[in-house]
C-alpha positions in Angstrom: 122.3 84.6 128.6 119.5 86.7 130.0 120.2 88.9 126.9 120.0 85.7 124.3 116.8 85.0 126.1 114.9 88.5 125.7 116.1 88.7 122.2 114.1 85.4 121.5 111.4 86.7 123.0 111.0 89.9 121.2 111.5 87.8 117.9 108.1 85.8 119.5 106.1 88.8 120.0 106.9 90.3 116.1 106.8 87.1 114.6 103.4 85.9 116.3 102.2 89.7 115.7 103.0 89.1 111.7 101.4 86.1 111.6 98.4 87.6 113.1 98.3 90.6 110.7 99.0 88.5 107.6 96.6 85.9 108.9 93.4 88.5 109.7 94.2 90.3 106.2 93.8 87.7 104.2 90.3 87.3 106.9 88.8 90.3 106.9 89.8 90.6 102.8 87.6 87.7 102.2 84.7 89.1 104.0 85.2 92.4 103.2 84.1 91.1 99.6 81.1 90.3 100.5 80.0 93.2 102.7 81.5 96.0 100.8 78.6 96.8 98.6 76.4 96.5 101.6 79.0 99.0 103.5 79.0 101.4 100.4 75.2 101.8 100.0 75.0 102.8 104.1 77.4 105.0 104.0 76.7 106.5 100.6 73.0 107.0 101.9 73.6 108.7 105.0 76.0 111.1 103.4 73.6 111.6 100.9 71.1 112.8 102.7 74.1 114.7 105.2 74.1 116.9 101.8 71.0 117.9 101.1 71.1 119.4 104.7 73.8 122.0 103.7 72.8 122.1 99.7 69.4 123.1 98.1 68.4 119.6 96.8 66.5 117.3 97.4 67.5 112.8 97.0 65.6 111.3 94.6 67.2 108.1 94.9 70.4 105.7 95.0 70.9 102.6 92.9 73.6 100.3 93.3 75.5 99.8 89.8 78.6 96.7 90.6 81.3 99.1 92.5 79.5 102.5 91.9 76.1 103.9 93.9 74.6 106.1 91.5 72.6 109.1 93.5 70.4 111.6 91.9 69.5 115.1 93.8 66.7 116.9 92.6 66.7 120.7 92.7 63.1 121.1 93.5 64.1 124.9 95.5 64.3 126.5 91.8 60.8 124.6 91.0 63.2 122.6 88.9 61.9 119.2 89.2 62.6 117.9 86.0 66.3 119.0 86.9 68.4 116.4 88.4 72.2 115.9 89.0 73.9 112.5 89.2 76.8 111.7 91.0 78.2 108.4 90.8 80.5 107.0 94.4 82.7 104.5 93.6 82.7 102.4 97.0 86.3 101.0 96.2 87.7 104.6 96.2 86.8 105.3 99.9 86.9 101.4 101.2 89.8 100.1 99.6 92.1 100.1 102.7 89.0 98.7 105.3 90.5 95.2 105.6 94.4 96.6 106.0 93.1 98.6 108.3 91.2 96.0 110.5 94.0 93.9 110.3 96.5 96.7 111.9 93.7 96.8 114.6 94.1 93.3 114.6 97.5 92.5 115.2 97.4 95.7 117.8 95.0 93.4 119.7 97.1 91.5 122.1 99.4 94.9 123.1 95.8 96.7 123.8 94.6 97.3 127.9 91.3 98.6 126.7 89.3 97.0 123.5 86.8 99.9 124.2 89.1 102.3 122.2 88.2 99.5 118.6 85.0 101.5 119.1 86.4 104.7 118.7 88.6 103.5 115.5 85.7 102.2 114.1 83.5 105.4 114.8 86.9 107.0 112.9 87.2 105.2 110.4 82.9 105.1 109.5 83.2 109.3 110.1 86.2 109.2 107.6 84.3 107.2 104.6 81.5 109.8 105.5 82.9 112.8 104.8 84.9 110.8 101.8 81.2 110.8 100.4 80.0 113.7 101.5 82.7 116.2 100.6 82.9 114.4 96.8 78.8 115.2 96.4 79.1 118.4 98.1 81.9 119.5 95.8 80.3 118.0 92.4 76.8 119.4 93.3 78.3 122.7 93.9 80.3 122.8 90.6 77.1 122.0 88.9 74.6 124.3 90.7 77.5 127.4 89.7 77.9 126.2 86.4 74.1 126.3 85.4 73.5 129.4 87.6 70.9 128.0 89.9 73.6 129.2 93.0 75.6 132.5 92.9 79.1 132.0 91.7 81.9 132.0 94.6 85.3 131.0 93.8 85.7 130.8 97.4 83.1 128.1 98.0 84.5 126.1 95.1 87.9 125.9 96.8 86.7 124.9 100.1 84.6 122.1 98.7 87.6 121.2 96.3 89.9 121.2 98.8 87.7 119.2 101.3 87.4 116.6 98.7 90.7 116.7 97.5 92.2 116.7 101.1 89.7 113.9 102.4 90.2 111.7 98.6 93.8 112.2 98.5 95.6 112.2 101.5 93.6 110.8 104.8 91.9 107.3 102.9 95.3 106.6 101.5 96.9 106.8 104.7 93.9 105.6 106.9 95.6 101.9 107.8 98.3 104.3 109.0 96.8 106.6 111.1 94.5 104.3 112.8 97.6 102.3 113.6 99.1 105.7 114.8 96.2 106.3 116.8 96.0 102.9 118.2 99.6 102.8 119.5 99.1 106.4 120.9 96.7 105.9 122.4 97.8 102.6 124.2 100.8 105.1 125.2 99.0 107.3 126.6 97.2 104.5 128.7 100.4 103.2 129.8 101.9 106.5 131.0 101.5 108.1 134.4 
């Protein structure tokens, strides 16, 4: 009997945690329509502007084009003005996941002690689309700067920045709804331990 009666209550717990996923995706989905762009243009500006601390150029400007921020770097160190390099950011290619991802932290709400550690998933997740944007202009700009001989050639430097972009494009924004989860039920572990 006591066994009957803890089975219906685990069946509770995953069936009220589903409908709070399913119900907060199609939520944050609808609003995450609406603030994208706005999302896209902050972060594609910081990063932009990230890169011109590590490359030779300087930000002319950023224009907002439907899904795609189009960003121009000047490279005004070769007294190149007249040069410039566009690189266009898709926001969908770094953002898609945002509202799967806020509806894990969602439904990970009511198991959660602390709510202070949403701020450190959403510092995560905001550092993550960073270096999404930063890493793909860094790599591009690089490619470009070799290939027209305004920076000395090094195979060495274009693997890094490939691989930083690759790794960063490919393999942690596909699986950020997953390793936020990861790092939310960890983390709520490691709360609950002695």
């Amino acid at each position: 009997m006591k066994k009957r009666k803890e089975n219906r209550l685990h069946k509770g717990v995953v069936v009220k945690t589903l409908v709070l996923f399913i119900c907060s995706y199609l939520v944050f989905l609808l609003v995450w329509m609406g603030v994208k762009d706005y999302y896209g243009m902050a972060i594609t500006s910081v990063a932009s502007h990230l890169v011109t601390l590590v490359k030779d150029v300087n930000l002319q400007g950023i224009e907002k084009k439907r899904d795609i921020m189009g960003v121009w770097f000047v490279l005004e160190k070769y007294a190149l003005k007249n040069t410039v390099v566009n690189i266009d950011v898709t926001v969908s290619h770094f953002s898609f996941n945002a509202p799967l991802t806020f509806a894990i932290m969602a439904a990970f709400y009511p198991f959660l002690r602390k709510k202070r550690v949403y701020l450190e998933v959403l510092f995560l997740l905001i550092a993550v689309h960073l270096i999404y944007v930063f890493s793909l202009e860094g790599q591009r700009l690089t490619a470009v700067m070799m290939s027209k001989g305004y920076d000395k050639m090094s195979e060495i430097r274009l693997l890094l920045w490939g691989f930083l972009d690759g790794f960063v494009g490919s393999m942690v924004i596909r699986f950020e709804p997953f390793l936020i989860g990861a790092y939310l039920y960890f983390k709520e572990k490691a709360q609950v331990s002695p």
